[in-house]
C-alpha positions in Angstrom: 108.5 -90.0 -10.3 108.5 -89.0 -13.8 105.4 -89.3 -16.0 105.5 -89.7 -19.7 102.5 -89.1 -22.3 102.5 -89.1 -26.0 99.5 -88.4 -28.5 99.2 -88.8 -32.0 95.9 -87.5 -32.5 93.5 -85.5 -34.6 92.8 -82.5 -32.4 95.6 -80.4 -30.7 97.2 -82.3 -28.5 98.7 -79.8 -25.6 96.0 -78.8 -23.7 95.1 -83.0 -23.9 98.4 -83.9 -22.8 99.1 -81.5 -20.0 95.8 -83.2 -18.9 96.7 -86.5 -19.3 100.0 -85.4 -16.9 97.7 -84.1 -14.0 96.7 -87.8 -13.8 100.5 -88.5 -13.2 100.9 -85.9 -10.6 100.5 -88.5 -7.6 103.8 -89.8 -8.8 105.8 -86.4 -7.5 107.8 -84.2 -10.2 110.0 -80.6 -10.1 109.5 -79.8 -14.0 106.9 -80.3 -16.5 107.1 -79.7 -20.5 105.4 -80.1 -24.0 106.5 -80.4 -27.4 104.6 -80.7 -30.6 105.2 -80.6 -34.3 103.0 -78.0 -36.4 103.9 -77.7 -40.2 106.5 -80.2 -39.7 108.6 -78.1 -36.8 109.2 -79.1 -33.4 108.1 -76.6 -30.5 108.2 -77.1 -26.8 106.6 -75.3 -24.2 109.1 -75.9 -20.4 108.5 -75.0 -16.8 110.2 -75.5 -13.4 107.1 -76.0 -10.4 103.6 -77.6 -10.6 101.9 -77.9 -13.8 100.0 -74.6 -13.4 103.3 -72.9 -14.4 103.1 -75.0 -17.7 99.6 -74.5 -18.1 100.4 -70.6 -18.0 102.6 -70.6 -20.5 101.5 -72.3 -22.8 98.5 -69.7 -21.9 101.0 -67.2 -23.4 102.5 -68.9 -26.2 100.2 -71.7 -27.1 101.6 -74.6 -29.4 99.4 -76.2 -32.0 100.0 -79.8 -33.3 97.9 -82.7 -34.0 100.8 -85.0 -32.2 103.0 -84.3 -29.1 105.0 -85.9 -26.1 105.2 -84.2 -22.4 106.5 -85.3 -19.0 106.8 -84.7 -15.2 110.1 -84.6 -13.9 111.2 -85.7 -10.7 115.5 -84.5 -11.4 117.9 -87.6 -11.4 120.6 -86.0 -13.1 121.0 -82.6 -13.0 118.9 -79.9 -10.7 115.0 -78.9 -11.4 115.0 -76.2 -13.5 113.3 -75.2 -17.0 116.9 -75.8 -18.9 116.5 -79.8 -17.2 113.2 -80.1 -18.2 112.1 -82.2 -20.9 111.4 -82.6 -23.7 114.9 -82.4 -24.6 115.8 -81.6 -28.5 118.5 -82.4 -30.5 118.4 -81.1 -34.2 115.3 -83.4 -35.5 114.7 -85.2 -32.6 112.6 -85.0 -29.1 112.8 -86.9 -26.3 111.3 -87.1 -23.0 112.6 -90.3 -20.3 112.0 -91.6 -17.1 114.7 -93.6 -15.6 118.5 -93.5 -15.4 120.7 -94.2 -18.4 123.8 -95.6 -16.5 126.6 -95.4 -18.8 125.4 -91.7 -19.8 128.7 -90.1 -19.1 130.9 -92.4 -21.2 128.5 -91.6 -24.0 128.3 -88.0 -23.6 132.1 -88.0 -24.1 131.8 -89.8 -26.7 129.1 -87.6 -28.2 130.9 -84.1 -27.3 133.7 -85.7 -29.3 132.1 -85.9 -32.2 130.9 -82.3 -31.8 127.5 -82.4 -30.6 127.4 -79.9 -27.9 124.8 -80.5 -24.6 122.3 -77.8 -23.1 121.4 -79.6 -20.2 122.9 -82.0 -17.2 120.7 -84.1 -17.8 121.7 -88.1 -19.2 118.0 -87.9 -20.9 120.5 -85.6 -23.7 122.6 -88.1 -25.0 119.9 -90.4 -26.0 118.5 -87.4 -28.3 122.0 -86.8 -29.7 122.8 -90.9 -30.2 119.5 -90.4 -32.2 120.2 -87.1 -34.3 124.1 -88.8 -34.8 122.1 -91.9 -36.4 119.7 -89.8 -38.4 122.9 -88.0 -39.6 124.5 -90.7 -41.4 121.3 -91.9 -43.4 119.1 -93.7 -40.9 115.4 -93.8 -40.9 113.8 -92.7 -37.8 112.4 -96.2 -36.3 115.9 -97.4 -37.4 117.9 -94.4 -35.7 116.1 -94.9 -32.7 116.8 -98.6 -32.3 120.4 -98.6 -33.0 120.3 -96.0 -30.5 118.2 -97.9 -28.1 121.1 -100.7 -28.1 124.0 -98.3 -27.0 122.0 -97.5 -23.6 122.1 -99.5 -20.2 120.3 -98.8 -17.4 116.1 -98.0 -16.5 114.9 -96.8 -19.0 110.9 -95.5 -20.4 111.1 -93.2 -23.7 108.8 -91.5 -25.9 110.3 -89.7 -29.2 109.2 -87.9 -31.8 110.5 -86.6 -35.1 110.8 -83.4 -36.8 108.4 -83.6 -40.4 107.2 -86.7 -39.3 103.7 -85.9 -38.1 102.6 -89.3 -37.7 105.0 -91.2 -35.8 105.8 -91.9 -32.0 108.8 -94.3 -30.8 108.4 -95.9 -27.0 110.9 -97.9 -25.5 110.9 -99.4 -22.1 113.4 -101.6 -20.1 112.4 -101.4 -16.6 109.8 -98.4 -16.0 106.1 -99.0 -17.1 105.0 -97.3 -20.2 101.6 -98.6 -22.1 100.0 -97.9 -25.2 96.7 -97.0 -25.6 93.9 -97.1 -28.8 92.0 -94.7 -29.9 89.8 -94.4 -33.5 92.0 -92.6 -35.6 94.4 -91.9 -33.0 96.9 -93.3 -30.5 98.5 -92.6 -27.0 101.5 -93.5 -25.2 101.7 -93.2 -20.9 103.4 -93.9 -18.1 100.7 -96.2 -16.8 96.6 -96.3 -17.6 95.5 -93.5 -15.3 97.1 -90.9 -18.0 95.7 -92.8 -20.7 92.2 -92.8 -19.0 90.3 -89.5 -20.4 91.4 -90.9 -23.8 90.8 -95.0 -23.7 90.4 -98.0 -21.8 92.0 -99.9 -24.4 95.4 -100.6 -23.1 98.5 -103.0 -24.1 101.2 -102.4 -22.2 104.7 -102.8 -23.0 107.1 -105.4 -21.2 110.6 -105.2 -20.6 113.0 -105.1 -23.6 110.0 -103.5 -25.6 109.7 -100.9 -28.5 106.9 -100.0 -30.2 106.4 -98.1 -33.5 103.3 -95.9 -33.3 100.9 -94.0 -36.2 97.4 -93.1 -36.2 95.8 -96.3 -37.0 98.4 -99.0 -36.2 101.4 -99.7 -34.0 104.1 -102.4 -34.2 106.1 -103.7 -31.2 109.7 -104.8 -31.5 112.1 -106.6 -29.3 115.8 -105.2 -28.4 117.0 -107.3 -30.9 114.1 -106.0 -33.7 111.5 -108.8 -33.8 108.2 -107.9 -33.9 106.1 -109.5 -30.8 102.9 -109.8 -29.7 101.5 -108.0 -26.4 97.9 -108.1 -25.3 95.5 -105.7 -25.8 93.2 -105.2 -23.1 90.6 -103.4 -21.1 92.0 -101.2 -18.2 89.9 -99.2 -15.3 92.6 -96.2 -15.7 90.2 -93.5 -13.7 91.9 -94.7 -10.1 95.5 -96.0 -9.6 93.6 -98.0 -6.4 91.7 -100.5 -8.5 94.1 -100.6 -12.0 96.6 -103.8 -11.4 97.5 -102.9 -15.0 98.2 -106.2 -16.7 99.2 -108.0 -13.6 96.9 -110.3 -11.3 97.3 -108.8 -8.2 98.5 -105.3 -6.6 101.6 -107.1 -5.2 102.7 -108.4 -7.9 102.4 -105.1 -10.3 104.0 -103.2 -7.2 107.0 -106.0 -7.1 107.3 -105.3 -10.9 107.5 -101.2 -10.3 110.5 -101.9 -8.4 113.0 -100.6 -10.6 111.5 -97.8 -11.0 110.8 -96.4 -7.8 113.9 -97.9 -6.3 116.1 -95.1 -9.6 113.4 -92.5 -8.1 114.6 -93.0 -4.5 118.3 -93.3 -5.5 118.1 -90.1 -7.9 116.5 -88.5 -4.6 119.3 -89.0 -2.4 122.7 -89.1 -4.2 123.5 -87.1 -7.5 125.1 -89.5 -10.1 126.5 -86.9 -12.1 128.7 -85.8 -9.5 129.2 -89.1 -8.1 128.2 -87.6 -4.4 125.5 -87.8 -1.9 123.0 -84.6 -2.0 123.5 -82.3 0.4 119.1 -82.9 2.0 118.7 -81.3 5.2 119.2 -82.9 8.3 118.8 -82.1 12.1 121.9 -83.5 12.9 125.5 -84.1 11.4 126.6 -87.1 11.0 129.8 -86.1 11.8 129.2 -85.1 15.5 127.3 -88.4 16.5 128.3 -90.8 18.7 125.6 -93.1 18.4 122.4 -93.3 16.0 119.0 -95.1 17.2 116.3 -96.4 14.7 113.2 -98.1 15.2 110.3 -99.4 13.2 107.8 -102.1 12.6 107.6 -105.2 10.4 109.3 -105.0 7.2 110.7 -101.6 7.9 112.3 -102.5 11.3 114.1 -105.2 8.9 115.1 -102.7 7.0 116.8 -100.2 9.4 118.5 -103.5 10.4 120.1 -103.9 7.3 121.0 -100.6 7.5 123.2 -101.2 10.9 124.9 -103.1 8.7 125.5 -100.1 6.2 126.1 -97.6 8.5 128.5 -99.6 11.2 130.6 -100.6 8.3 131.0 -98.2 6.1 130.6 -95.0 8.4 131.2 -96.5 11.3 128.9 -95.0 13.6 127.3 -97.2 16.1 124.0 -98.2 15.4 120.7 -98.8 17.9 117.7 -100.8 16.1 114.8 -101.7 18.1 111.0 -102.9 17.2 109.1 -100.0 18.2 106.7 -101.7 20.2 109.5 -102.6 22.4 111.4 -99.3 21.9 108.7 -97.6 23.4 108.7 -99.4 27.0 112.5 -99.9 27.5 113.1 -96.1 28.6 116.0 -95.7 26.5 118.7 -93.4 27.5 120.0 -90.4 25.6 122.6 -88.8 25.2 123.5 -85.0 23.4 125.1 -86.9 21.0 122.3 -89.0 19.6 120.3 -88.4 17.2 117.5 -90.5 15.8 115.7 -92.1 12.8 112.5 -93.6 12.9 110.7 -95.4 9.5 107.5 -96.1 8.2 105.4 -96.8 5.2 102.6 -94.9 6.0 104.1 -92.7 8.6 100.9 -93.2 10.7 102.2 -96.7 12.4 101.2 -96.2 16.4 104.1 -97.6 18.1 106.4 -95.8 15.9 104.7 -92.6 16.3 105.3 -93.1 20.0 108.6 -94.3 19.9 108.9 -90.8 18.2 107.3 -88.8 20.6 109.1 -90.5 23.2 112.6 -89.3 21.6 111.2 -85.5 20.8 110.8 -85.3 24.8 114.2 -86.3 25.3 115.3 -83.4 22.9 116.9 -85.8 20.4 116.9 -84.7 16.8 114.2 -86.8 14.6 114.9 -87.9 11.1 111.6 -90.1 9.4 112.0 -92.3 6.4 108.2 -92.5 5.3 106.3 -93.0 2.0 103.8 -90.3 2.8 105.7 -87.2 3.8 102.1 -85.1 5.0 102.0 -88.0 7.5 101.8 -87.7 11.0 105.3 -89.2 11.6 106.4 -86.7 9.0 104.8 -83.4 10.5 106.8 -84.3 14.1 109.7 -85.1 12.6 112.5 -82.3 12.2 113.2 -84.0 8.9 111.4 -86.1 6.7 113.2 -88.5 4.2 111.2 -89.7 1.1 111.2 -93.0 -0.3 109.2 -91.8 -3.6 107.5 -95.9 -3.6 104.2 -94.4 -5.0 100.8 -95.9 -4.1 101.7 -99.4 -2.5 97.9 -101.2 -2.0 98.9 -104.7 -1.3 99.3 -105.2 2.6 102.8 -106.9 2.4 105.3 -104.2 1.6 107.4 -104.9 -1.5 108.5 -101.6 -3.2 108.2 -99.7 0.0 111.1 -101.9 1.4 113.5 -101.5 -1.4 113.1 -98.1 -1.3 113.4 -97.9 2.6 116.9 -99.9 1.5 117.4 -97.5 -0.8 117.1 -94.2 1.1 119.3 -96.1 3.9 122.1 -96.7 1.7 122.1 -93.4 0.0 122.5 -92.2 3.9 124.6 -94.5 5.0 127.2 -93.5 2.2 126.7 -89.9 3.1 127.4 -90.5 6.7 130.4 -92.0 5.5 132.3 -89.2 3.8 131.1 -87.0 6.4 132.5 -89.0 8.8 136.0 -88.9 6.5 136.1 -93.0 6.5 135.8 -93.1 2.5 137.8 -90.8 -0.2 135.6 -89.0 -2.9 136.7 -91.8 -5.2 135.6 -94.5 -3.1 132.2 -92.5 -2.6 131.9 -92.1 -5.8 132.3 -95.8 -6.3 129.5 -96.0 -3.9 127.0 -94.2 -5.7 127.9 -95.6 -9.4 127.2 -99.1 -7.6 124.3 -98.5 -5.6 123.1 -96.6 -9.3 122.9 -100.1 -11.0 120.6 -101.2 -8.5 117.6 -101.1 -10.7 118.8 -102.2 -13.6 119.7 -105.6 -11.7 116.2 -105.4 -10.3 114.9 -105.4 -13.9 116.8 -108.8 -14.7 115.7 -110.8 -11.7 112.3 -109.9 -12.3 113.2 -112.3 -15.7 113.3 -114.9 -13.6 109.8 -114.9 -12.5 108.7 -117.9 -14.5 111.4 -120.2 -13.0 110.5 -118.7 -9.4 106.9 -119.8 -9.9 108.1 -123.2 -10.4 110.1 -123.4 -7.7 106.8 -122.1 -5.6 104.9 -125.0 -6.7 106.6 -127.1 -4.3 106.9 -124.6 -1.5 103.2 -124.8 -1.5 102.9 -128.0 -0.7 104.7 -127.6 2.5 104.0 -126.5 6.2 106.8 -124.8 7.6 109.9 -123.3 5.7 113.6 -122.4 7.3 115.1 -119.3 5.9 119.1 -118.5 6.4 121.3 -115.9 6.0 125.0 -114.3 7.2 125.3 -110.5 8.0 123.0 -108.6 5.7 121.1 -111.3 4.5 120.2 -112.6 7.9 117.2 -109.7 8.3 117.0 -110.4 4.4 116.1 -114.2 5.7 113.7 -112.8 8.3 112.0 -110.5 5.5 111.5 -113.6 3.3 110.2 -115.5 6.1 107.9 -112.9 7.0 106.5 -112.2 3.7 105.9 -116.1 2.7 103.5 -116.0 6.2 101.9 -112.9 5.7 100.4 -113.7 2.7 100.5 -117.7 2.4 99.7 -118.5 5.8 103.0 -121.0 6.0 105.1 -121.0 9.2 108.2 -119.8 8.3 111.2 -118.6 10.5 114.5 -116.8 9.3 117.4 -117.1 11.4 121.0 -116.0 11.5 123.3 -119.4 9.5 125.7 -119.4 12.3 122.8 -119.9 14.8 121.8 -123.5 13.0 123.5 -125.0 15.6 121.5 -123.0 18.2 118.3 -124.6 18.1 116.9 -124.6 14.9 118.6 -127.6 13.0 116.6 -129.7 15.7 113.4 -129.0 13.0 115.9 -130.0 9.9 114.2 -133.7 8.2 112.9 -134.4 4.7 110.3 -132.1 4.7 111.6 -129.0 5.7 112.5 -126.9 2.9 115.9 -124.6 3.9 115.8 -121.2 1.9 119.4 -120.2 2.1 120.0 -116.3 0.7 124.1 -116.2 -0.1 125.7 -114.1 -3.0 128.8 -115.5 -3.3 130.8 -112.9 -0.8 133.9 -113.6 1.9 131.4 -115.5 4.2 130.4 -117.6 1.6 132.2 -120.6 2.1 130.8 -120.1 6.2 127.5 -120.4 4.7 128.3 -123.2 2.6 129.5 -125.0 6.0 125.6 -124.8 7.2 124.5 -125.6 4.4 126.2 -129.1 4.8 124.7 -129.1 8.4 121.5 -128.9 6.3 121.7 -131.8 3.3 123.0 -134.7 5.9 119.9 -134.4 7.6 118.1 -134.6 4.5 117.0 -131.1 4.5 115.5 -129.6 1.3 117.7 -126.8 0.1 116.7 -124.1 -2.1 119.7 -121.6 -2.7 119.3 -118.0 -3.5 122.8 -117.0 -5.0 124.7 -115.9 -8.2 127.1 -117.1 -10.8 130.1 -117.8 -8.7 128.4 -118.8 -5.8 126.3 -121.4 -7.6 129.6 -123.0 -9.0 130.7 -123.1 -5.6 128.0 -124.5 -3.6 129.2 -128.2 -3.5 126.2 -129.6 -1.8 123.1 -130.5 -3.6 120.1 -128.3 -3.9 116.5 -129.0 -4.5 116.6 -125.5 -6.5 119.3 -123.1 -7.1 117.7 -119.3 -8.2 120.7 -117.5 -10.0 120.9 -114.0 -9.6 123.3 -111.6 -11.6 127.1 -110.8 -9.6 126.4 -107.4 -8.4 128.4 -105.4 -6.0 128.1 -106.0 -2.3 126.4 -102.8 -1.1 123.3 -103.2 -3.3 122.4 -107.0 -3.1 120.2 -106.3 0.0 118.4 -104.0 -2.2 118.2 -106.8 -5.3 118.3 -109.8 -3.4 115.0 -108.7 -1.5 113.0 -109.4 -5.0 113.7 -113.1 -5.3 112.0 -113.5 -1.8 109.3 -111.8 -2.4 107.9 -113.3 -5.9 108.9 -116.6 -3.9 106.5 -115.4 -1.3 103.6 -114.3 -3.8 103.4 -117.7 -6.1 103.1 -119.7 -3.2 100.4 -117.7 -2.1 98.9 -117.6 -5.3 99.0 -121.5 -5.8 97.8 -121.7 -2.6 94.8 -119.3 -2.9 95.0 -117.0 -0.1 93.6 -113.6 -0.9 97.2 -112.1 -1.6 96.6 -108.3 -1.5 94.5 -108.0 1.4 95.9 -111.2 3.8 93.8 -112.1 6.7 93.7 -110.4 10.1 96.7 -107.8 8.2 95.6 -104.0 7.5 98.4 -101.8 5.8 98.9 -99.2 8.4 99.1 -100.2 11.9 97.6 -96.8 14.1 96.6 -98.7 16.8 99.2 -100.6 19.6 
């Protein structure tokens, strides 16, 4: 994931920043670069590879500068080479970003018809140029950069600096993290505290919607719309990503907040939004020749490949297998030539899985793993491993290694699809721009935390909680159910809302709260039915939904969370947030100990 570091300082920054990026190397990147400003000109120093290409040369051509930005890549748009690597320039401007500027191409038109001519594929480009067109017709730079910062949509963390100006830094961050750190005398700008460490422990870190105007001694902080606001300046533990929360209480909660970050990373991994296509990653089997795909997993990721049946049934239709693997593993499945297999983990170290595994590689199917840590064991027996680019994930209850799980699934399952010649290019392309506004719908339900903490109050008070859901969003129900035990100790159950009548509206009464997950969609009004079945036996609903399907509920809720209207393919994705900051404020009010849960351990390596 990309890293972003900015100095104004009163030493020469390059040697401090490509430092400072090291510290940011646990995030994954292609590409690394540095620019400064030395008697008022901008230089920049680019490499494709590790840092120790960077490192030599700027051993051959050094660059001075008392203030600088740099960055680690990991490519989105565009492929990793030393052209895509940022900083990127345009005339008095330099930019480095992390995240994915969605409506990039319509402004790159927009831009190359005004004459302003592109060196790179990248959509980091056009934010330069939107700069450079605003500096153009008379703008100062904090005001170019904002007008420019209100033409973008999408993920977004930027740092920017300006030709002659040797003592000012712009940040900007909608989604991604980016922080601030003070110095004496000087000031810094990171992707999170652990760049920031070697330099200070005195952090504020930006929130969503945020800009800040950086010099030496000061810094101001604006909102989208250019009000100055406060953010607090604190004390941050930056020398180990293990025990920096940044400013959150707990691991789980900063790691549900990274979300739309490492859900673009995993995205930009698997399908190139430029192009509108899936990338072409190596697999041990074609999707085209299978007759039947089995996955297994445990927990939270065996909810995940199920939502992928869903995905890959529908839209590719190729049969689908899913099995717990501690089940998989004793059934002696059958298989055939034509089989192939996909197995998914977190850790890549989970027993059962691992044996589930080994129990495929002796029938001589081809192995696929979807893991978090590719060195893992699950990863070295696999013949391909599939990264979810999560990061670090510390709290026991998975939150950002799920989405991404969803997100590596989707990517795959629209691949398998134009292999498999059951979409056109345009409708795959459709696909991908869809599943690309993923995190930027991420970033504005996690606005709706405060109201989610409210409704959390009450669910705290209760015993056992019901959750529903049709297709998709029934394992999206048994995820939510799963996570509000885990971590709050609260029997909860999530079932399929046609089965109500199956057994479990036996437990409906006054006290059982009925957490129903349905974006208005053409089962809707099926789920509405049960949620009838639910109010006239007094049943306490609370209704995860959106616009549309809030308007057309017709039975009475005890709370209604409204989500954005978002296209189908990516609400399993979105839709999984709401249930999990559901999950961690009733934990919190009830004071369990919500990053390390009782009798839970993160990776499961023994049966």
């Amino acid at each position: 994931m990309c890293g972003i570091v900015g100095i104004v300082g009163h030493s020469p920054v390059a040697p401090l920043i490509v430092d400072a990026l090291k510290r940011l190397e646990y995030r994954g990147y292609d590409s690394a670069g540095v620019a400064t400003i030395e008697h008022g000109e901008l230089g920049r120093r680019r490499a494709e590879g590790k840092l120790v290409n960077l490192e030599h040369r700027l051993g051959d051509q050094p660059l001075g500068g008392l203030i600088g930005i740099g960055h680690t890549r990991w490519a989105t748009h565009g492929v990793p080479n030393e052209t895509n690597a940022h900083p990127h320039f345009s005339r008095d401007v330099a930019i480095v970003h992390n995240g994915i500027i969605e409506n990039f191409a319509e402004l790159r038109d927009e831009l190359s018809a005004d004459g302003y001519e592109f060196a790179s594929e990248t959509d980091t480009e056009v934010v330069a140029h939107l700069i450079a067109r605003e500096l153009a017709k008379g703008a100062t730079p904090v005001k170019a950069a904002h007008k420019a910062l209100a033409r973008l949509e999408g993920a977004f963390a930027l740092a920017i600096m300006f030709r002659g100006d040797e003592d000012l830094l712009i940040g900007a961050r909608n989604g991604p993290p980016l922080a601030v750190g003070h110095g004496d005398g000087e000031m810094f700008l990171g992707s999170d505290a652990i760049a920031l460490a070697p330099f200070t422990d005195s952090i504020t870190y930006l929130e969503d919607g945020d800009w800040v105007v950086i010099r030496r001694k000061e810094m101001s902080i604006f909102d989208m719309a250019g009000n100055p606001v406060e953010r607090r300046r604190q004390k941050s533990v930056g020398t180990s990503y293990l025990v920096d929360k940044g400013n959150h209480r707990h691991f789980m909660q900063k790691e549900i907040f990274e979300q739309p970050e490492v859900i673009s990373h995993t995205l930009s991994n698997y399908l190139d939004f430029t192009k509108g296509t899936a990338r072409q990653i190596d697999l041990p089997f074609d999707f085209a020749s299978l007759d039947r795909l089995t996955i297994s997993a445990c927990g939270t990721a065996y909810l995940a490949g199920l939502i992928s049946k869903y995905w890959f049934e529908r839209l590719a239709r190729l049969p689908v297998d899913i099995d717990i693997a501690s089940e998989f593993r004793y059934r002696e499945v059958p298989m055939s030539p034509r089989m192939a297999a996909m197995f998914i983990s977190q850790s890549g170290e989970t027993a059962d899985t691992l044996a589930s595994l080994r129990y495929c590689r002796g029938e001589g199917v081809p192995i696929a793993s979807i893991v978090n840590v590719p060195e893992s064991t699950i990863g070295r027996e696999s013949d391909a491993v599939l990264p979810t680019l999560a990061g670090p994930e510390i709290g026991v209850a998975s939150t950002k290694a799920f989405t991404c799980q969803l997100s590596a699934l989707a990517s795959l399952a629209v691949r398998a699809a134009h292999a498999r010649g059951h979409v056109s290019a345009e409708q795959g392309k459709k696909l991908v721009r869809e599943l690309s506004e993923a995190p930027r719908f991420a970033s504005q339900v996690l606005r709706l935390d405060e109201q989610i903490e409210k409704v959390a109050r009450d669910l705290s008070q209760v015993h056992h909680v019901l959750y529903l859901g049709r297709d998709t969003n029934f394992p999206l129900a048994m995820e939510g159910a799963l996570k509000l035990k885990e971590i709050s100790y609260i029997h909860a159950e999530g079932y399929a809302a046609g089965e109500l009548k199956h057994g479990p509206i036996a437990l409906i009464d006054e006290n059982m709260p009925v957490i129903v997950i349905a974006p208005y969609d053409r089962i809707f009004e099926k789920t509405v039915s049960n949620m009838q079945e639910v109010a006239a036996r007094g049943g306490r609903i609370i209704l995860i939904t959106d616009q549309r399907g809030a308007e057309r509920a017709t039975v009475k809720t005890m709370d209604t969370i409204v989500l954005p209207d978002m296209p189908e393919i990516i609400t399993p994705i979105v839709y999984a947030l709401p249930i999990q900051m559901l999950a961690y404020h009733t934990a919190v009010h009830m004071g369990t100990d919500v990053d390390q849960p009782r009798n839970l351990a993160k990776s499961v390596t023994v049966e």
